[in-house]
C-alpha positions, 0 to 999 in steps of 0.5 A: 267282053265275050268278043275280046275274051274269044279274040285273045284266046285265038290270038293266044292258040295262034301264038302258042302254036308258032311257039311250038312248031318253031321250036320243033319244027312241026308240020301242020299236019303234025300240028293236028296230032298235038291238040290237046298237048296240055294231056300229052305225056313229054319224053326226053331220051337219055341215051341213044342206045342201040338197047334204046333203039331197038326195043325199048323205043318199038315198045313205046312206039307200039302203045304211045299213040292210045296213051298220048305220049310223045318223044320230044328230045335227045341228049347224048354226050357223044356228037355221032350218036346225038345227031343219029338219035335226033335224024332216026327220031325225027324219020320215026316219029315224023317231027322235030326232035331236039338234041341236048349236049347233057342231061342238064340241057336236056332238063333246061328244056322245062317241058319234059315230063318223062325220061328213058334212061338208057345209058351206061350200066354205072350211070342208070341209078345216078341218072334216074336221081336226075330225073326225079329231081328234075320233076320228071317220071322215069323209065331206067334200064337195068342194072340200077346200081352197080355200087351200094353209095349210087343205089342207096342214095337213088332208093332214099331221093326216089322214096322221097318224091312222088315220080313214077320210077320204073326199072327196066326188069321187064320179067315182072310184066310178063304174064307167065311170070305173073303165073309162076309168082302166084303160084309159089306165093300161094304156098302150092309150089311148097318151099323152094329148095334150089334154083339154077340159072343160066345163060349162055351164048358164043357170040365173040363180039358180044358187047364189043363195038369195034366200029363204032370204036374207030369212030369214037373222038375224044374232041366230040365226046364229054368224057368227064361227064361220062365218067361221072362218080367214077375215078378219072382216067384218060378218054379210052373209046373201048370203055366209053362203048364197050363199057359192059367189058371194064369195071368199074363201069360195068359189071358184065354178066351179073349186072346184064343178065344175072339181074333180070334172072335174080329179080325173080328170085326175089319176087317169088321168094319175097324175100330182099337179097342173099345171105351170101355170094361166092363166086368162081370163073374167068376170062378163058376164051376171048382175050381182047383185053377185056376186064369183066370175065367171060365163065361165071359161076356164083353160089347164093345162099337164101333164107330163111323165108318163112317159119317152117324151111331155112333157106334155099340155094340159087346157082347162076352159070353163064358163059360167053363162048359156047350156046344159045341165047336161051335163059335157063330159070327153073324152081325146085320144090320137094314135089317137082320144079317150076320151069320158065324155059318150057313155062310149065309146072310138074312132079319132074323130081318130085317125091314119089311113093316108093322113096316116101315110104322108107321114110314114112312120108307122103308121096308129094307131086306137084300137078302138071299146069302149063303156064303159057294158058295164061300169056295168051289170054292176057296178051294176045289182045295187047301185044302182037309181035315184037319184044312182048315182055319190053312192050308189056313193061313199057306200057305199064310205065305209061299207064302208071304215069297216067294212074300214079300206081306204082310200076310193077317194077319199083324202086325197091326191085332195082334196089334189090337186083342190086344188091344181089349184083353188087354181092356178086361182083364183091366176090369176082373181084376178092375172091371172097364171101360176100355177105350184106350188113343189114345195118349198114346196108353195105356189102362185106367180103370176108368181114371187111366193107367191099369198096370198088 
């Protein structure tokens, strides 16, 4: 018995193996690495994008080894991209990758455990409901909704499973973020009174992919599957890669950039979304037949969040034709500001002696702390090189799918940024006052429901 017992396990582990290495393509020196495949974390990729490419794909390289994770599949609706996603990952990764056409055979596959959702920004919130319902963790790029029906419907299927959903807000791993939340939670940093936002650059080809452009089919392309939710129209290359441009697939700024700074807002603050938005900009410098606008300046109300101060006020100003890529995120209090371009808290605007004293008031000055102390005794040992913020974000994913915590960007912050984002393209498109209906969880311009 113990001989035919140990016999049908070899043959069994012989079998297995030919399985694997026909399916994948394996060498059998690669074959050594997957010992143990029964604890290897799968991952399909879900959108070979260039934001896939270039970070997130280094990040999860940078830690997938210590953790056992392995990228084993591709989908992608566009034929050029499919096969480049397959040949670079199968050079980077030094095995067999398989390509899917869609998600669904992707899905069909029955050995993926985890996805990364880099696609279109309107496709992120539908996409990551693939994923959940397909028993799969996900990692889903941000903005995760740019309409209230695609977020609601994702936070209500997402709350109801057990996956680890983790939204692509990288700032909530970055250690000095961590430092500035504590900080203003801990009641040190006084009410918030204002905070200003920018980001700014002058970069003409911004979004724009005029190459790939040339290159874009509609015969190798599923448009309709791209189109999703999403009116029908006729296939159109420029809003299938340049999607960040034309609404209703993107939102442009707010979605891109506002939704990484407005997260902090929210998790500093602790409190869900804005009372109000109003908007102001266009498009004044790069007439390419774009939709999204090119200035934006918008206005949220925030507030009240806690019994003894009514609110504050957030500024976001962005601006595609003039500086460099160097966010702006500064914290007002009446004893100073909290500043994460230079990553130190100070008295820079505090009250002083002199103007508290007319007043009878104490003078109120918040101390001088710098907060990069912090990143580097938390990262130095764990990030070297490379996009730090990513890799800290991706590496908390893995390790929540080992540990089943949750992420340190849930469901909620996506659902949150969201409806900032979601306020905010309300009042581009109308011109209007955007405000949230609690009850309904729905965005209202001016009284009236904001339908895209």
């Amino acid at each position: 018995m113990a001989y035919t017992r140990r016999k049908f396990i070899q043959q069994a582990s012989k079998a297995s193996a030919s399985i694997y290495l026909g399916a994948f393509a394996f060498s059998a020196k690669s074959y050594a690495n997957i010992l143990g495949a029964n604890e290897r974390v799968r991952v399909g990729v879900i959108g070979f994008s260039d934001r896939f490419k270039n970070s997130l794909l280094p990040s999860f390289m940078r830690h997938s080894q210590e953790l056992n994770f392995d990228i084993i599949a591709v989908s992608d609706i566009w034929k050029n991209r499919r096969q480049e996603g397959v040949d670079y990952l199968k050079n980077k990764l030094q095995h067999g990758i398989v390509g899917c056409i869609n998600n669904d055979e992707l899905y069909n596959l029955k050995n993926i455990d985890a996805v990364m959702v880099s696609t279109a920004d309107f496709q992120h919130a539908l996409h990551a409901i693939e994923g959940v319902r397909a028993n799969c963790d996900v990692y889903c790029e941000k903005p995760f909704a740019e309409t209230m029906e695609d977020n609601r419907a994702a936070l209500t299927i997402i709350k109801k499973s057990d996956r680890i959903v983790q939204v692509g807000s990288q700032r909530r791993s970055g250690a000095n973020y961590k430092a500035a939340a504590d900080f203003i939670q801990s009641g040190k940093f006084g009410p918030i009174t204002m905070v200003e936002l920018t980001w700014n650059v002058n970069q003409p080809g911004r979004w724009r992919r005029p190459d790939l452009v040339a290159q874009c089919k509609e015969e190798d392309v599923d448009w309709k599957r791209f189109l999703l939710n999403r009116p029908y129209e006729n296939f159109n290359a420029r809003k299938y890669l340049e999607y960040r441009l034309f609404w209703p697939y993107s939102s442009g700024m707010p979605g891109q950039w506002m939704s990484h700074q407005i997260d902090t807002v929210h998790w500093f603050s602790q409190l869900s979304h804005p009372r109000s938005v109003t908007a102001n900009g266009g498009i004044y410098c790069w007439k390419d037949g774009r939709e999204n606008w090119d200035t934006t300046t918008a206005v949220f109300d925030y507030g009240p969040y806690n019994d003894s101060h009514s609110g504050f006020q957030v500024v976001f100003m962005s601006r595609m034709h003039n500086g460099e890529e160097n966010p702006s995120e500064i914290y007002y209090s009446n004893g100073g500001e909290l500043n994460l371009m230079t990553n130190k808290i100070s008295s820079t605007g505090g009250l002083k002696e002199n103007m508290a004293a007319a007043m009878q008031l104490q003078a109120n000055l918040l101390p001088e702390i710098n907060l990069t102390d912090t990143i580097i005794k938390v990262e130095s040992s764990a990030n070297t090189g490379g996009d730090n913020l990513t890799s800290s974000h991706v590496r908390n994913w893995m390790e929540c799918i080992r540990s089943r915590k949750q992420p340190n960007a849930p469901v909620e912050a996506g659902y949150n940024h969201s409806v900032a984002t979601i306020m905010t393209n309300a009042a581009v498109r109308t011109g209007g006052k955007a405000t949230f209906d609690e009850k309904t969880q729905e965005v209202m311009v001016n009284g009236s429901l904001f339908k895209y």
